[in-house]
C-alpha positions as CSV (number, residue, x, y, z in Angstrom):
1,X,-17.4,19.8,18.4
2,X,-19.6,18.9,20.9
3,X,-17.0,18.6,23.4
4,X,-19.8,17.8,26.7
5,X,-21.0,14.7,24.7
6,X,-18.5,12.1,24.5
7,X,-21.1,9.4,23.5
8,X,-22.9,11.7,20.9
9,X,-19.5,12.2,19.3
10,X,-18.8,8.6,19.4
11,X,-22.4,7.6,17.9
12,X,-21.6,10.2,14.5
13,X,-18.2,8.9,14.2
14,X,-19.1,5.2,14.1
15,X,-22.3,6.3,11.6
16,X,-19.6,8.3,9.5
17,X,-17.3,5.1,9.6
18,X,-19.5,2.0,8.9
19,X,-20.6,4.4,6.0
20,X,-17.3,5.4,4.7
21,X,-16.2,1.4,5.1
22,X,-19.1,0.1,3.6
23,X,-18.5,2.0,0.4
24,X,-15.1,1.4,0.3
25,X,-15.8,-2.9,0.3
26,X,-18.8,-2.1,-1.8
27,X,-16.8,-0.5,-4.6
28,X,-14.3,-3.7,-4.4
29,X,-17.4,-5.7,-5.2
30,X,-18.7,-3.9,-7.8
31,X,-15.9,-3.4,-9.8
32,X,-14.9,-7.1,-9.4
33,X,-18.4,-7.8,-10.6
34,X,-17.9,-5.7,-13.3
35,X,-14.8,-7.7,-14.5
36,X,-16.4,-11.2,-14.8
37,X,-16.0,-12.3,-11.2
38,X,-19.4,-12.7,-9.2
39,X,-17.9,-14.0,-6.1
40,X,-18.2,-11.2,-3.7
41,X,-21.7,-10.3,-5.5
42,X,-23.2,-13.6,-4.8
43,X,-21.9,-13.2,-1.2
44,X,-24.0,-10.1,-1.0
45,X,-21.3,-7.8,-0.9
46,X,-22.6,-5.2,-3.6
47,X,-24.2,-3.3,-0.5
48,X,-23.6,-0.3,1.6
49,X,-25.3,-2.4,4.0
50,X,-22.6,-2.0,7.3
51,X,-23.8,-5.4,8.3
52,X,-22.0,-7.1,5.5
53,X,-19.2,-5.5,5.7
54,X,-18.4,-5.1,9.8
55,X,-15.0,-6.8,10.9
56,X,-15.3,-6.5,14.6
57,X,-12.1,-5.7,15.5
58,X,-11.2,-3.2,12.6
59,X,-14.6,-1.4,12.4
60,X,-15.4,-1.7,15.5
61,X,-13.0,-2.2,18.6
62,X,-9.9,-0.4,17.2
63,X,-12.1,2.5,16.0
64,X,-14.0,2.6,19.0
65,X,-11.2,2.4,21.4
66,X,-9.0,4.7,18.9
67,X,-11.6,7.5,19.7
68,X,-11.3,7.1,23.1
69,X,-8.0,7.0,23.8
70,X,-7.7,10.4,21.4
71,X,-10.8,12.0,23.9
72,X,-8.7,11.6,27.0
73,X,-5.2,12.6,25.1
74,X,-1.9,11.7,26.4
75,X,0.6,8.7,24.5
76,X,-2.2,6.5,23.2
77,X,-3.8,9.7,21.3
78,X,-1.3,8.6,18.4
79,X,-3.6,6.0,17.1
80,X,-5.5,7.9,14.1
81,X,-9.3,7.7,14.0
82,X,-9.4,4.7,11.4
83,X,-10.7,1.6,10.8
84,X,-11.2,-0.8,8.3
85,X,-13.8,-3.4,7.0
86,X,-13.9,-7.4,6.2
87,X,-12.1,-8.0,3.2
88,X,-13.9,-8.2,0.1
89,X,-13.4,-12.1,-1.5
90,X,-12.6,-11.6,-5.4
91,X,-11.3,-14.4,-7.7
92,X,-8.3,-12.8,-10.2
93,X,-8.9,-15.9,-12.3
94,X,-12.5,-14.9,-13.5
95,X,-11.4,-11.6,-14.3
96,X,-11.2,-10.2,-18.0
97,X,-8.2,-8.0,-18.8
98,X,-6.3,-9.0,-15.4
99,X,-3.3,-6.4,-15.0
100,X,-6.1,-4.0,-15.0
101,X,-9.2,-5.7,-12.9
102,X,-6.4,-5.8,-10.3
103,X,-5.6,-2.1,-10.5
104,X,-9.2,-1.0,-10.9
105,X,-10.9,-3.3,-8.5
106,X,-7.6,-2.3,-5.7
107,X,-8.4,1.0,-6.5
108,X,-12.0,0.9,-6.6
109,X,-12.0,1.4,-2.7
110,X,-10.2,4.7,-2.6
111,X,-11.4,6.0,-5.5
112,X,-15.3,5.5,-3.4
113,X,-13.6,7.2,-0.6
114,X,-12.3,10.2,-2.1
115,X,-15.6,10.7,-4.0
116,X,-17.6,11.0,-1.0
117,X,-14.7,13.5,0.8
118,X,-14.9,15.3,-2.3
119,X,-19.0,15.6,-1.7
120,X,-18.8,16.4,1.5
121,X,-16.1,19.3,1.2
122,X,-19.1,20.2,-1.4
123,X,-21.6,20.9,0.9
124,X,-19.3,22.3,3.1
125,X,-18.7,24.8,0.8
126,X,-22.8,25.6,0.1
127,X,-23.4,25.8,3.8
128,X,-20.4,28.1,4.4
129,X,-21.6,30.5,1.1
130,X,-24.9,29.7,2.4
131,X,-24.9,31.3,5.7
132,X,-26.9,27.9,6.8
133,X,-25.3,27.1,10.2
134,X,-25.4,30.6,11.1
135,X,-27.8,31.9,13.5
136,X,-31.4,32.1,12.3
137,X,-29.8,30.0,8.7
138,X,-31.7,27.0,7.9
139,X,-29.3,24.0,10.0
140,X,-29.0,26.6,13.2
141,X,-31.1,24.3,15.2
142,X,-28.9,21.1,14.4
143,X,-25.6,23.0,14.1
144,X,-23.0,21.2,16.0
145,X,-24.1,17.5,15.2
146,X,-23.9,18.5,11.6
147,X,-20.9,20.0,11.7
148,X,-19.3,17.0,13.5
149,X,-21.1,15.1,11.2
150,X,-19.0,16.9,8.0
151,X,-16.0,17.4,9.7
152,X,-15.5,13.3,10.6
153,X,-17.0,12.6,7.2
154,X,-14.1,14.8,5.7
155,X,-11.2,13.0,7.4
156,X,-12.5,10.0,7.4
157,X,-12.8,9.3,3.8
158,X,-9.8,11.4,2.7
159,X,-7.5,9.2,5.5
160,X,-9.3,6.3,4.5
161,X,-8.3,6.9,0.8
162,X,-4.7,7.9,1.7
163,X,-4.6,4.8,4.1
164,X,-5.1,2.3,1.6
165,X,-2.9,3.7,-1.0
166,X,0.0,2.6,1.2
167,X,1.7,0.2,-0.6
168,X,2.2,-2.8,2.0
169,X,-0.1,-5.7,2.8
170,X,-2.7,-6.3,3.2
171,X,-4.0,-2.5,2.3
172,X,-5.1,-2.0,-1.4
173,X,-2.1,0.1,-2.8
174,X,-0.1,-3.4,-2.2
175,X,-2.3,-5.1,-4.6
176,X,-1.5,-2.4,-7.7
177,X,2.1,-3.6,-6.7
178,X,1.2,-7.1,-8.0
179,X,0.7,-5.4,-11.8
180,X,3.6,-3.5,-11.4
181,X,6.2,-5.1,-10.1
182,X,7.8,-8.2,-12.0
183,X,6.4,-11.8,-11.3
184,X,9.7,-12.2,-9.3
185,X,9.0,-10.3,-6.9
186,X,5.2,-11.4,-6.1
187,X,6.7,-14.2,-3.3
188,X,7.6,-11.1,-1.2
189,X,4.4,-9.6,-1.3
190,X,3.3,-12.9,-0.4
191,X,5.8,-13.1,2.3
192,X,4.8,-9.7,3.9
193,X,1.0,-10.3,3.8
194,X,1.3,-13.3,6.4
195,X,2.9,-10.0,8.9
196,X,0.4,-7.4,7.5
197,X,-1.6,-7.1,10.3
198,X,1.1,-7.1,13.0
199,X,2.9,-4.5,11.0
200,X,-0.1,-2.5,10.8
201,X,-0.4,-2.9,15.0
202,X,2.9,-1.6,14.8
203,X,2.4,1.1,12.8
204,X,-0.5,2.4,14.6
205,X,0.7,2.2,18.0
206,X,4.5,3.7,17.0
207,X,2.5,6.8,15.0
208,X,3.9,6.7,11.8
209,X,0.0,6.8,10.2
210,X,-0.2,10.6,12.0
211,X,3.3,11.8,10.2
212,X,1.5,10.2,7.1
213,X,-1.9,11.9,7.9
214,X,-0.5,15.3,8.9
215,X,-0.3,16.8,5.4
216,X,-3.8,15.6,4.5
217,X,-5.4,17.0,7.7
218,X,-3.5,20.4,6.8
219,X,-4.7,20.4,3.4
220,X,-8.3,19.9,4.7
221,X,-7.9,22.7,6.8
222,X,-6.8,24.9,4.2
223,X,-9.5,24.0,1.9
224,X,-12.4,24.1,4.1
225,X,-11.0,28.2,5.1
226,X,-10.2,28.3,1.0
């Protein structure tokens, strides 16, 4: 960690975030695309482009001031170094096949997500077997900015993926709901999106995303030491 630059820290983690986020919407377009629906590809969405994807409050403030608060410590430390990006239009009613556009193109996202955490933990692996970041290794000169890079790259995209398998609106694990749950029940999904963002505030500020995350950042340490 390069723990005497705050800024330098700050820079990486938004690069690792805009990156991880731009996937994730990305992934939504394409696999909409790939079901018949060209609305979020005519938008220009099919990009990993940050620009098209950048929600200023969810990429940017609540990240931004999430890092900071977790730099100085203390009570506000409890809101998890997350974001999230602008939703990704789709139409369900160009779709072919629609029980499973919805699944795929909901899990299309996460599935982005983990891919890249998986890569990364990959070349985690080859530098560690490597001997790269050691002293005289090949990365020694650039050490700790790629190590910070890796490390937020890691729990990014794995709490990114776990995030939005969380099965309440508006995050993507509510919309598999929709193919599973009977047609009855599809008014209270409705119902709960119109809250989905003040129950996510809520959530975030009362910590129950860090009793979620907990395991995963314990698993991440155990397999990067594996």
């Amino acid at each position: 960690m390069l723990e005497s630059n705050l800024l330098g820290q700050l820079i990486i983690y938004l690069v690792v975030l805009l990156f991880a986020i731009s996937a994730h919407e990305a992934a939504h377009a394409w696999m909409s695309h790939r079901y018949g629906d060209d609305t979020a590809y005519l938008l220009g969405r099919v990009t990993l482009n940050p620009v098209s994807h950048t929600d200023p409050v969810g990429t940017l403030l609540i990240p931004i001031l999430g890092f900071v608060f977790a730099s100085m410590g203390g009570g506000l430390a409890r809101i998890p170094l997350i974001g999230w990006g602008k939703p990704t239009p789709v139409n369900p009613l160009r779709w072919r096949n629609k029980d499973v556009a919805n699944v795929m193109v909901s899990i299309a996202g996460i599935l982005a997500n983990l891919t890249i955490a998986a890569a990364t933990l990959v070349v985690i692996k080859i530098i560690q077997y490597t001997g790269a970041l050691e002293a005289g290794g090949l990365l020694d000169p650039v050490g700790e900015p790629v190590v910070l890079f890796l490390e937020f790259s890691l729990r990014m995209n794995a709490s990114l993926a776990v995030f939005n398998l969380l099965p309440f609106p508006p995050l993507d694990g509510s919309k598999v709901l929709y193919s599973v749950l009977p047609a009855s029940s599809h008014h209270v999904l409705d119902s709960l999106e119109r809250y989905g963002f003040i129950i996510l505030m809520a959530f975030l500020y009362f910590g129950f995303f860090r009793i979620i995350f907990s395991p995963v950042e314990q698993l991440l340490v155990f397999l990067v030491r594996l």
